[in-house]
FIKOL-689567 format. One record per residue (C-alpha): residue in three letters; residue number from 1; x, y, z. Coordinates in Angstrom, 3 decimals. Last residue first. Layout:
> ALA:NUM:X:Y:Z
...
END
This chain:
> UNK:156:35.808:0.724:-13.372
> UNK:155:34.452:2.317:-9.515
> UNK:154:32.702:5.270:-9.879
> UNK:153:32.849:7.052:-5.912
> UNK:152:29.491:8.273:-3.897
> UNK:151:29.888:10.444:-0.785
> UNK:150:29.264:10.627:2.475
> UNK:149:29.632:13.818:4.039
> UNK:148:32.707:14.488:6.622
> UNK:147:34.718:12.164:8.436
> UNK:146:38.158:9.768:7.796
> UNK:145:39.233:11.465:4.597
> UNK:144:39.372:8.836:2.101
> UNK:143:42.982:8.507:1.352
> UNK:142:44.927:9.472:-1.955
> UNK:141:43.358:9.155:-4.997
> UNK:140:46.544:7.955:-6.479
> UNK:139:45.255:4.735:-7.912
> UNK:138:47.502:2.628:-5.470
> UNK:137:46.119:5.084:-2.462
> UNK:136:42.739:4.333:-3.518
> UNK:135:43.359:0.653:-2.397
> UNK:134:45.146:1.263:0.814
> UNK:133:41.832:3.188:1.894
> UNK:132:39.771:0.431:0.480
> UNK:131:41.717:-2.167:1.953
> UNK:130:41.194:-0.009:5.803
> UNK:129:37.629:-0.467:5.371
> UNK:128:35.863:1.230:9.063
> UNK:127:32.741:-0.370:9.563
> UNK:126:28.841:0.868:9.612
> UNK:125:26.144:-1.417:10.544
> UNK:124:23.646:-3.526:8.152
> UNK:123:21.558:-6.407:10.136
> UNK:122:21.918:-9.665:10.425
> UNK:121:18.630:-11.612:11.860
> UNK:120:19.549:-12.922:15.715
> UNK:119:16.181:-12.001:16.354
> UNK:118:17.618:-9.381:18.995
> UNK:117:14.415:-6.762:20.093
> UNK:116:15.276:-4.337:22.601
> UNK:115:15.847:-1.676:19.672
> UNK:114:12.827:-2.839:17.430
> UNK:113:10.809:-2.126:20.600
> UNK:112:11.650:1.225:21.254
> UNK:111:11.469:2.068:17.688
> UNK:110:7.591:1.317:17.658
> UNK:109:6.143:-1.767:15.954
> UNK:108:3.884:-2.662:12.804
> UNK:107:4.822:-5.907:12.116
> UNK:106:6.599:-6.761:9.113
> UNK:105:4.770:-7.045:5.934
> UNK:104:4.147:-10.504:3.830
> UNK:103:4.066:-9.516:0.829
> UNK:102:1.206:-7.943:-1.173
> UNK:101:-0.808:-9.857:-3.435
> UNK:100:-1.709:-7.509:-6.214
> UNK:99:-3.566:-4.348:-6.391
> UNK:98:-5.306:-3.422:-9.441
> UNK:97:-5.186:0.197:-10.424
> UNK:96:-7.148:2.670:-11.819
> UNK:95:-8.036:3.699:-15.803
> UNK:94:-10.914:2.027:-16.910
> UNK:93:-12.174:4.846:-19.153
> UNK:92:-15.372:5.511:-17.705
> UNK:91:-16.183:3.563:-14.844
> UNK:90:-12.522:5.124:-13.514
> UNK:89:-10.564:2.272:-11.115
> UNK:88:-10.205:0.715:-7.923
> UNK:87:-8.934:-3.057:-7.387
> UNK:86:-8.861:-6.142:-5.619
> UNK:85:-10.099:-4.710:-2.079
> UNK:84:-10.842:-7.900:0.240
> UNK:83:-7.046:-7.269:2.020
> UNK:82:-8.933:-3.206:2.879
> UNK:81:-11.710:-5.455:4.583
> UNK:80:-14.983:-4.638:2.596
> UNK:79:-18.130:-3.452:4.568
> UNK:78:-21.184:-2.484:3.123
> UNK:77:-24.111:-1.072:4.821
> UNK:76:-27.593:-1.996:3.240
> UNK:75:-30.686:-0.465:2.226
> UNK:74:-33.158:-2.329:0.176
> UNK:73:-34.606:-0.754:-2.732
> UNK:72:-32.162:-3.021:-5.306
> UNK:71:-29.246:-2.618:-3.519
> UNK:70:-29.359:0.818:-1.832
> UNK:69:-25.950:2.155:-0.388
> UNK:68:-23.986:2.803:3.108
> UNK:67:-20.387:2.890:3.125
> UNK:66:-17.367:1.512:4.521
> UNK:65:-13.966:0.243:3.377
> UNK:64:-11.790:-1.454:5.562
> UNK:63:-8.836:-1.780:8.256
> UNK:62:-7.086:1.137:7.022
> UNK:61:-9.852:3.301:6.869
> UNK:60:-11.496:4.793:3.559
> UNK:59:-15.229:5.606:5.324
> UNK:58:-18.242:6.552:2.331
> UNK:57:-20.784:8.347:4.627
> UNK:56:-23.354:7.908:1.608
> UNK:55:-23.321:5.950:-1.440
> UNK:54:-24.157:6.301:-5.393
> UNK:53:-23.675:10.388:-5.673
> UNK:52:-20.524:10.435:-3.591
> UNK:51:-19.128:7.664:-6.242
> UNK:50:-18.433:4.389:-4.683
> UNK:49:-19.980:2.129:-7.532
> UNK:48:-19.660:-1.371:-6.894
> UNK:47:-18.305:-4.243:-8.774
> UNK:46:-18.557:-7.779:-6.951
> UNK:45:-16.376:-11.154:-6.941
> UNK:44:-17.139:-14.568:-5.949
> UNK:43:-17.358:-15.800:-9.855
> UNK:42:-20.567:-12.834:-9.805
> UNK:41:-21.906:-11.304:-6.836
> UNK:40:-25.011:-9.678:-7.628
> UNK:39:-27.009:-11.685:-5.132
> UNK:38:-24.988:-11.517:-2.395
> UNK:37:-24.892:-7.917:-1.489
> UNK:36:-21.805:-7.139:-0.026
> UNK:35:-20.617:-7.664:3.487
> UNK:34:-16.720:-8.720:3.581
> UNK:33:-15.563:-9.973:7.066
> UNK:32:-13.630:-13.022:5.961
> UNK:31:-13.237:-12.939:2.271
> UNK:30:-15.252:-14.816:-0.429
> UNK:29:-16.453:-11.398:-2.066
> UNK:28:-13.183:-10.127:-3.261
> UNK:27:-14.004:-6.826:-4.288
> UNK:26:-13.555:-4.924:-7.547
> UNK:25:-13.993:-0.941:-7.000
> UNK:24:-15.456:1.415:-8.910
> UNK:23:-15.052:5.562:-9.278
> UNK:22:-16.317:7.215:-11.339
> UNK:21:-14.629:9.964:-12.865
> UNK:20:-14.760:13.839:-12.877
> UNK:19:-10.829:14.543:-13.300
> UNK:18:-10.725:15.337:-8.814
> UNK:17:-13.216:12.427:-8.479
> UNK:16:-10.744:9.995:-10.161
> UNK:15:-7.661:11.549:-8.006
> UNK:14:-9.412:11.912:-4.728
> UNK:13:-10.478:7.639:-4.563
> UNK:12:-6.925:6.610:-6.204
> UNK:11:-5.527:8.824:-2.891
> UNK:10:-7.998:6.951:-0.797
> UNK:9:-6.849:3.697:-2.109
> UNK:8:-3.430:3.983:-2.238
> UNK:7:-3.525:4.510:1.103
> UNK:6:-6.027:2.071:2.038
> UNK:5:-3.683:-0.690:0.424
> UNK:4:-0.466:0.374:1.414
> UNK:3:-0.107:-2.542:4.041
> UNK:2:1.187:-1.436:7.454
> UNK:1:4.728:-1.985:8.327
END
């Protein structure tokens, strides 16, 4: 699967400029591939201002975030891996989210090749359960019918 990161992102992104926020975002600056401005990086992490107003031809991908900005005078293009992203949140009431360590995902692959593939992991199946047939026959339920919708039963 791919990582939710950049979704979240973008969505966090709409949401604070849809109630007139400002939106930050914390970035790990010790990552591989991040380009921030060094100088204002503080206990290897940076705060930057992504508002339309503060960068231009801001890019929400899912390999990174993108954006051109002035640091002081100098122009610069930032890049920040989407892993590099720690969190994005509302200047001015804090209100965002943090995103922690994500698991490990599974690979991204098609349905073609999770068919042909045998890891030898288990994996869930259907089976017919001729106890629990016999079983809600003792309680007077009768047999399950053998097709139709699924349903749910309370069991004591």
């Amino acid at each position: 699967m791919l990582t939710s990161r950049p979704y979240l992102a973008r969505a966090l992104y709409e949401w604070l400029l849809d109630n007139d926020q400002t939106p930050y975002i914390v970035v790990d600056a010790g990552k591989p591939g991040v380009r921030v401005p060094q100088q204002f990086v503080q206990n290897g992490q940076i705060v930057l201002n992504i508002a339309p107003a503060a960068v231009r031809d801001l890019q929400i991908d899912n390999a990174a975030l993108t954006f051109g900005a002035r640091f002081s005078g100098q122009p610069m293009q930032v890049v920040v891996p989407t892993d590099a992203l720690i969190a994005i949140y509302a200047r001015e009431n804090g209100v965002g989210m943090v995103f922690g360590q994500e698991p490990v995902m599974p690979e991204f692959s098609t349905d073609e090749e999770t068919e042909q593939e045998d890891d030898g992991r288990p994996v869930l199946e259907s089976v017919e359960d001729a106890s629990a047939d016999a079983e809600a026959s003792d309680v007077g339920e009768g047999p399950r019918p053998e097709k139709g919708k699924p349903s749910l039963r309370i069991v004591k």
